[in-house]
N, C-alpha and C positions, 0 to 999 in steps of 0.2 A: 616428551611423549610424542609419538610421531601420529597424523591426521589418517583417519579411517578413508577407506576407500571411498564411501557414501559421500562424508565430510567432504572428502576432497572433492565428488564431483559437485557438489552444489555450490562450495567455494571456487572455484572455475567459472562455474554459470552464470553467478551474482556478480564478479569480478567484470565479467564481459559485458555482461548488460550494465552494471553501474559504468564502466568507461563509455558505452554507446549513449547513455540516459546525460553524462554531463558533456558529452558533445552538441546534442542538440539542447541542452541548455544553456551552456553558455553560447549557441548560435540564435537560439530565441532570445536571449539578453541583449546580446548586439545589436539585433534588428529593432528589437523596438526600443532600445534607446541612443542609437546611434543613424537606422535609416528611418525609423517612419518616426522617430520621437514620439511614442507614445507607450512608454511601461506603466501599465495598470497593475489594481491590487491581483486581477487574474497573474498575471507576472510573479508579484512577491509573494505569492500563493504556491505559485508552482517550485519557485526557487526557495521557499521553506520547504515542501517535500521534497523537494531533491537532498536539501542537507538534514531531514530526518532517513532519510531511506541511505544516504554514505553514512547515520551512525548504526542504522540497525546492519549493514553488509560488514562494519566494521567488528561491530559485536556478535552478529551472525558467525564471519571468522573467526573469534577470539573465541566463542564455543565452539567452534569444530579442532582448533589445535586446542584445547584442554582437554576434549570427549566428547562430544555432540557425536552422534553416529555409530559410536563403540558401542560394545557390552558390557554391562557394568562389574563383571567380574574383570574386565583389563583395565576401572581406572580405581589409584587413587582415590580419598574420600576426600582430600584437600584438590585433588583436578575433577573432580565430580561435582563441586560444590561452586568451582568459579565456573564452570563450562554452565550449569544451573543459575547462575547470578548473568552471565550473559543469556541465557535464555531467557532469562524474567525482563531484561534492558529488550530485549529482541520485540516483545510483545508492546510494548507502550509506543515504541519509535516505529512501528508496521503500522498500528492504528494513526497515528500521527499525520507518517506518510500517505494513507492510504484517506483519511480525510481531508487534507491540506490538498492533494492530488485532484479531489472529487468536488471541493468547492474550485477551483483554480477552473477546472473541466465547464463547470455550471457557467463561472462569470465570464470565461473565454463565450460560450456557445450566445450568455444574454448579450454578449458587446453585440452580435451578428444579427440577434432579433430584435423587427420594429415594435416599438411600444403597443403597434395595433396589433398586432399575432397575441391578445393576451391570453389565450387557452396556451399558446407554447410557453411565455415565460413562466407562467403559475405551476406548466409541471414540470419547469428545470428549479424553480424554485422549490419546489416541491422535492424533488429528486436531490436535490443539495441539502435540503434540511433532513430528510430520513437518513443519507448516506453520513451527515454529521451526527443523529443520536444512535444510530444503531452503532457505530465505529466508535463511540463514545464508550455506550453503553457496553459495548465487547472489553473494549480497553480497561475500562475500570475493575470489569470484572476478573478479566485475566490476571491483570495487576494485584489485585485483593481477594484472588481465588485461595491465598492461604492463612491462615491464624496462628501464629502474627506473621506480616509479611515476613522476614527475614526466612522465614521457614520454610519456602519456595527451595530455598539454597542450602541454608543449614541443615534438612534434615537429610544429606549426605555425610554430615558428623555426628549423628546418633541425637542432636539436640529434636524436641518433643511439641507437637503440634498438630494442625489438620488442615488437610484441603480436597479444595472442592473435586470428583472422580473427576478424571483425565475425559473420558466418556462423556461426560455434562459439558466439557472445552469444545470436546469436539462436533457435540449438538449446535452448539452454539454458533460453531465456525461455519458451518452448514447451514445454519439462518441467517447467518451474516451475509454470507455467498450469495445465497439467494435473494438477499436484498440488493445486493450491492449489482448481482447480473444485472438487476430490471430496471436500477436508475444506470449502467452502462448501458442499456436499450435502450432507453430513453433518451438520453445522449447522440445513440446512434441513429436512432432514427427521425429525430425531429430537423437536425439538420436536412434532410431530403426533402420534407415541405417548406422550407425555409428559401431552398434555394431554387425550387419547382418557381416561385411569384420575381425570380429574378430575370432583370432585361440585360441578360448577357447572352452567348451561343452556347448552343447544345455542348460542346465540346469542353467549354468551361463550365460549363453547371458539370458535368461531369466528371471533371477535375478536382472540383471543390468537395463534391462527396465525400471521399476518402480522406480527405485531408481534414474534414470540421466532425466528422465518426471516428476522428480517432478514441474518444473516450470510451468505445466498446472494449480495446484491446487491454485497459485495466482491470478486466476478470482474471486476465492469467493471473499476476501476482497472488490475487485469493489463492488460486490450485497449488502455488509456489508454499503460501502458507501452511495449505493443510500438509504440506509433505512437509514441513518442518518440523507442526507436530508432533507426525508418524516416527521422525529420527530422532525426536529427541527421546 
């Protein structure tokens, strides 16, 4: 069965960004256990999301060449049912990622702050613990949004059960987002005070900004999600 237009372009998109994603991973690996010797749990954190988000692009693809993207009048109830069984794998390996990613984000930013900033660690610690039950809490749901799970998949072969409206996911994914924006803000912004009380040059506090904010730029993936939703 040949990949839908749709499919193809978001297997393209994911494709490229997972090559760019384990570039600078495996150049973050190097450095801190080859120049500065020091790989922390932020490290094994980040490099477990990196190999849950290669299974969800792997399974993200494996639904789009069985039907992801199509009309369900052009598949198959046997390519409608594994493209749904990849979709169900899609959902548990995104929350994974997307929490493994957000604690990794948290203990990277605490390596950076002194024990006396304790208003900034309390709200990255804070912002790691919400973005871990809320991602939790989505994931379990998604996972067990049908009775009995198989039914997620199976009822493309007529087999008999219930689940929770598609419309309740996608509330959900929308509370999620919006949690997940305000601890990337959080993220983004606390580095700025962090590096305002440092005895370096302007030019280097400047530098560092962008480089210790990057944990803002993990809201795209959210927008990525919801249009997964949408195709499927």
């Amino acid at each position: 069965m040949g990949i839908g237009p749709r499919a193809s372009e978001m297997v393209r998109i994911e494709v490229a960004f997972l090559v760019v994603s384990w570039i600078a991973v495996v150049l973050r690996v190097y450095v801190r256990t080859c120049v500065v010797k020091a790989f922390g749990w932020d490290d094994r954190w980040m490099l477990f999301a990196q190999l849950m988000h290669t299974t969800n692009v792997i399974c993200a693809t494996g639904g789009a060449l069985t039907g992801t993207g199509r009309l369900t009048k052009e598949l198959t109830p046997e390519s409608m049912m594994m493209a749904l069984r990849f979709w169900w794998i899609c959902y548990w390996t995104y929350c994974l990622t997307m929490i493994s990613a957000k604690v990794s984000l948290g203990l990277s930013l605490l390596r950076y702050t002194p024990y006396t900033h304790v208003r900034s660690r309390r709200i990255t610690y804070f912002a790691i613990w919400i973005s871990v039950v809320i991602g939790a809490a989505y994931g379990l749901i998604a996972m067990f949004q049908c009775k009995p799970v198989r039914f997620f998949w199976t009822r493309a072969i007529g087999e008999t059960g219930t689940c929770i409206d598609i419309h309740v996911i996608m509330s959900l994914t929308y509370v999620m987002s919006a949690i997940f924006a305000a601890s990337d803000f959080s993220f983004a912004i606390l580095p700025v005070f962090l590096i305002r009380g440092l005895t370096v040059s302007r030019n280097q506090k400047l530098a560092l900004i962008p480089i210790l904010s990057m944990g803002c730029m993990s809201v795209f993936p959210i927008l990525h999600m919801e249009l997964r939703i949408r195709m499927g």
